[in-house]
N, C-alpha and C positions, 0 to 999 in steps of 0.2 A: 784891927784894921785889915780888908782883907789887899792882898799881892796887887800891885798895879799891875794893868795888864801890859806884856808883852809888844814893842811897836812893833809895826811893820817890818822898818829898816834893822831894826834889832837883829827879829827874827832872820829877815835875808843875807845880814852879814855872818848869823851863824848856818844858814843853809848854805852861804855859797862857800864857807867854810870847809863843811864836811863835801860837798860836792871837789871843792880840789884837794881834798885831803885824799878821797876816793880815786881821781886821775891819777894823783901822785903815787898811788900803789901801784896802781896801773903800768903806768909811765917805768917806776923804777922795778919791777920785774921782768919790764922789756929793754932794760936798760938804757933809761932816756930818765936822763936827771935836771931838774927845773929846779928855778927861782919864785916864788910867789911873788907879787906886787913888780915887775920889772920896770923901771923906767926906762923908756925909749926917747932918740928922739924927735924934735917937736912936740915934747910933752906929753906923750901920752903913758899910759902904764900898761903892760900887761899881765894880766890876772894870773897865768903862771906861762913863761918861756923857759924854754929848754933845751940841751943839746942830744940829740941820737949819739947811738955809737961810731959810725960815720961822719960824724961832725953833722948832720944837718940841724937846722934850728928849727923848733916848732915853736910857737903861739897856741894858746889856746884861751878864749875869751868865755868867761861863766856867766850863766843865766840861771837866776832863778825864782824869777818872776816874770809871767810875760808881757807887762808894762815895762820892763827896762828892754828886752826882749824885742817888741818892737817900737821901742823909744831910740834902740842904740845906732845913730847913724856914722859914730866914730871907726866900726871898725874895717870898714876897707882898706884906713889907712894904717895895719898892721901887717898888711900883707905884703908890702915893701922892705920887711924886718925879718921875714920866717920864709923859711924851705916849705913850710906845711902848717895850717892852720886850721884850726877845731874851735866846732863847738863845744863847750862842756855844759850838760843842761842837768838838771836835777830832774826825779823820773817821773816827777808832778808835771811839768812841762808842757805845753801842747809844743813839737816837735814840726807843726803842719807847714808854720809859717818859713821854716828853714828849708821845703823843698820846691818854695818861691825864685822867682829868677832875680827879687832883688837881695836876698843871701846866696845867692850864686852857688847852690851847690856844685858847680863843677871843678872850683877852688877849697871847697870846703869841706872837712869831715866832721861828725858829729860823737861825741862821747856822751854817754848818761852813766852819770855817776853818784853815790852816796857818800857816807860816811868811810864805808868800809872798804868797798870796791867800784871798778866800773867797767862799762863795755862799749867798746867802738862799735856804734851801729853803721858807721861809714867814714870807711878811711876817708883820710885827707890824702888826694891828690897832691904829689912832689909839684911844685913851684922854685926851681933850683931858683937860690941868690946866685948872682956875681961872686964869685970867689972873695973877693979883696971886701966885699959889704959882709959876706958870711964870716969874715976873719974879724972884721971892727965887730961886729956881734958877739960875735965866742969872746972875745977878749973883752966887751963889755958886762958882758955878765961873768964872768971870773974874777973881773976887780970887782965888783960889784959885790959877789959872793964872798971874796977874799975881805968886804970890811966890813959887811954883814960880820962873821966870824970874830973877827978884832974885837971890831966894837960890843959884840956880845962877851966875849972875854975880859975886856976893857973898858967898861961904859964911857973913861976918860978922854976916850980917842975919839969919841962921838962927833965934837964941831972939825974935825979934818976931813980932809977929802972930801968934799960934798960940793964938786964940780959939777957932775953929771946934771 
Protein backbone atom coordinates (compact mmCIF):
# COMPACT_ATOMS: atom_id res chain seq x y z
CA UNK A 1 0.00 0.00 0.00
CA UNK A 2 1.63 3.03 -1.18
CA UNK A 3 2.76 6.30 1.97
CA UNK A 4 -0.36 8.60 2.48
CA UNK A 5 0.42 11.71 1.27
CA UNK A 6 1.94 14.32 3.33
CA UNK A 7 -0.92 17.22 4.52
CA UNK A 8 -0.64 20.58 4.21
CA UNK A 9 -0.48 21.61 7.88
CA UNK A 10 1.76 18.65 8.53
CA UNK A 11 4.12 19.80 6.26
CA UNK A 12 3.99 23.61 7.64
CA UNK A 13 4.32 22.63 11.03
CA UNK A 14 7.47 20.88 10.14
CA UNK A 15 8.71 24.02 7.90
CA UNK A 16 7.97 26.51 10.46
CA UNK A 17 9.81 24.06 12.55
CA UNK A 18 13.06 24.29 10.88
CA UNK A 19 12.36 28.02 9.90
CA UNK A 20 12.66 28.83 14.04
CA UNK A 21 15.19 26.25 14.62
CA UNK A 22 17.12 28.46 11.84
CA UNK A 23 16.36 31.99 13.86
CA UNK A 24 17.31 30.22 16.92
CA UNK A 25 20.90 29.87 15.71
CA UNK A 26 20.78 32.99 14.63
CA UNK A 27 19.47 34.54 17.66
CA UNK A 28 21.68 32.62 20.04
CA UNK A 29 25.11 33.33 18.36
CA UNK A 30 24.16 36.98 18.78
CA UNK A 31 23.31 36.14 21.95
CA UNK A 32 19.40 36.58 22.14
CA UNK A 33 17.93 33.43 23.73
CA UNK A 34 14.18 32.68 23.11
CA UNK A 35 11.20 30.44 24.16
CA UNK A 36 9.34 28.79 21.25
CA UNK A 37 5.42 28.71 21.66
CA UNK A 38 5.32 31.80 24.23
CA UNK A 39 2.01 32.64 25.78
CA UNK A 40 1.29 36.11 26.22
CA UNK A 41 -1.26 37.97 27.46
CA UNK A 42 -4.82 38.05 26.18
CA UNK A 43 -4.16 34.87 24.74
CA UNK A 44 -2.12 35.01 22.27
CA UNK A 45 1.30 32.99 21.61
CA UNK A 46 4.24 33.79 20.36
CA UNK A 47 6.04 31.69 17.77
CA UNK A 48 9.49 32.32 19.41
CA UNK A 49 10.16 35.56 22.13
CA UNK A 50 13.20 36.42 23.56
CA UNK A 51 15.61 38.37 25.49
CA UNK A 52 18.84 40.43 24.01
CA UNK A 53 21.77 40.89 25.93
CA UNK A 54 20.55 44.23 27.16
CA UNK A 55 17.41 42.83 28.41
CA UNK A 56 15.28 43.98 25.37
CA UNK A 57 12.53 41.55 24.35
CA UNK A 58 12.01 40.49 20.72
CA UNK A 59 8.98 38.64 18.98
CA UNK A 60 9.21 37.13 16.21
CA UNK A 61 6.17 35.75 14.30
CA UNK A 62 6.82 32.67 11.53
CA UNK A 63 5.36 32.27 8.10
CA UNK A 64 5.44 29.68 6.13
CA UNK A 65 2.92 29.85 3.82
CA UNK A 66 1.49 32.74 2.30
CA UNK A 67 -2.33 32.00 3.05
CA UNK A 68 -1.48 32.23 6.88
CA UNK A 69 0.71 35.09 5.68
CA UNK A 70 -1.77 37.10 4.52
CA UNK A 71 -4.68 35.56 6.68
CA UNK A 72 -2.77 36.75 9.98
CA UNK A 73 -4.52 39.72 11.20
CA UNK A 74 -3.44 38.85 14.99
CA UNK A 75 -0.29 40.28 14.94
CA UNK A 76 -0.21 43.88 15.64
CA UNK A 77 -1.21 42.89 18.74
CA UNK A 78 2.40 41.53 19.66
CA UNK A 79 3.76 44.64 19.47
CA UNK A 80 2.67 45.88 22.76
CA UNK A 81 4.93 42.64 24.41
CA UNK A 82 8.46 43.19 22.48
CA UNK A 83 11.15 46.02 22.15
CA UNK A 84 11.43 44.56 18.54
CA UNK A 85 9.65 42.35 16.25
CA UNK A 86 10.31 40.22 13.03
CA UNK A 87 9.26 38.44 10.57
CA UNK A 88 10.52 35.07 10.25
CA UNK A 89 9.71 33.75 6.79
CA UNK A 90 10.89 30.45 5.10
CA UNK A 91 12.90 31.37 1.74
CA UNK A 92 9.97 29.99 -0.26
CA UNK A 93 8.09 32.97 0.81
CA UNK A 94 7.05 35.88 -1.43
CA UNK A 95 8.44 38.47 0.98
CA UNK A 96 6.51 41.39 -1.42
CA UNK A 97 3.42 41.62 0.82
CA UNK A 98 5.56 42.50 4.04
CA UNK A 99 6.89 45.81 2.35
CA UNK A 100 3.15 46.78 2.44
CA UNK A 101 1.93 49.74 4.68
CA UNK A 102 -0.35 47.25 6.34
CA UNK A 103 2.75 45.08 7.75
CA UNK A 104 4.15 48.33 8.62
CA UNK A 105 7.60 47.90 7.78
CA UNK A 106 8.77 50.72 9.83
CA UNK A 107 8.10 48.52 13.07
CA UNK A 108 9.16 45.58 11.62
CA UNK A 109 12.21 43.47 10.61
CA UNK A 110 12.27 40.58 8.60
CA UNK A 111 14.35 37.10 9.03
CA UNK A 112 14.51 34.20 6.40
CA UNK A 113 15.40 31.34 7.69
CA UNK A 114 15.96 27.44 7.26
CA UNK A 115 16.61 24.56 9.06
CA UNK A 116 20.14 25.33 9.58
CA UNK A 117 20.61 29.03 9.53
CA UNK A 118 19.22 32.53 8.83
CA UNK A 119 19.60 36.12 7.78
CA UNK A 120 18.15 39.39 8.82
CA UNK A 121 17.20 40.97 5.62
CA UNK A 122 15.85 43.97 7.82
CA UNK A 123 16.46 44.87 11.22
CA UNK A 124 13.69 45.40 13.26
CA UNK A 125 13.42 48.87 14.46
CA UNK A 126 13.79 49.36 18.56
CA UNK A 127 10.23 49.97 19.88
CA UNK A 128 11.48 50.49 23.72
CA UNK A 129 8.61 48.92 26.21
CA UNK A 130 8.02 50.85 29.45
CA UNK A 131 10.48 49.54 31.78
CA UNK A 132 8.11 47.98 34.51
CA UNK A 133 5.93 45.95 31.16
CA UNK A 134 9.65 44.92 29.95
CA UNK A 135 10.37 43.60 33.46
CA UNK A 136 6.66 41.47 33.73
CA UNK A 137 7.90 40.12 30.31
CA UNK A 138 11.48 38.87 31.25
CA UNK A 139 10.07 37.47 34.29
CA UNK A 140 7.27 35.86 32.30
CA UNK A 141 9.15 34.11 30.32
CA UNK A 142 11.89 32.87 32.98
CA UNK A 143 9.10 31.25 34.87
CA UNK A 144 7.85 30.20 32.02
CA UNK A 145 11.29 28.58 30.98
CA UNK A 146 11.90 27.61 34.58
CA UNK A 147 8.76 25.01 34.39
CA UNK A 148 9.26 24.24 30.80
CA UNK A 149 12.70 22.66 32.60
CA UNK A 150 10.91 21.00 35.62
CA UNK A 151 8.40 19.57 34.01
CA UNK A 152 10.74 18.05 31.39
CA UNK A 153 12.77 16.74 34.21
CA UNK A 154 9.72 15.78 36.10
CA UNK A 155 6.76 15.07 33.94
CA UNK A 156 4.91 14.66 37.54
CA UNK A 157 4.92 18.35 38.13
CA UNK A 158 3.15 18.92 34.82
CA UNK A 159 -0.69 19.87 36.36
CA UNK A 160 1.03 22.75 38.73
CA UNK A 161 1.52 26.05 37.91
CA UNK A 162 -0.36 26.58 34.78
CA UNK A 163 -1.72 30.08 35.66
CA UNK A 164 -0.54 31.91 32.86
Amino acid sequence: MPDAPVLDSTHNLADAAAVARGIMRLFARNDIWCLPEMPLRGGRRADLMGVDSKGRVVIVEIKVARGDLLGDNKWPDYLDHCDRFYWGVAPHIDRGPLEGDGYRPDCCGIIVADGYDAEILRPAPSHPLAAARRKVEVERMARIAMRRMTVGADPDCEPWGQRE
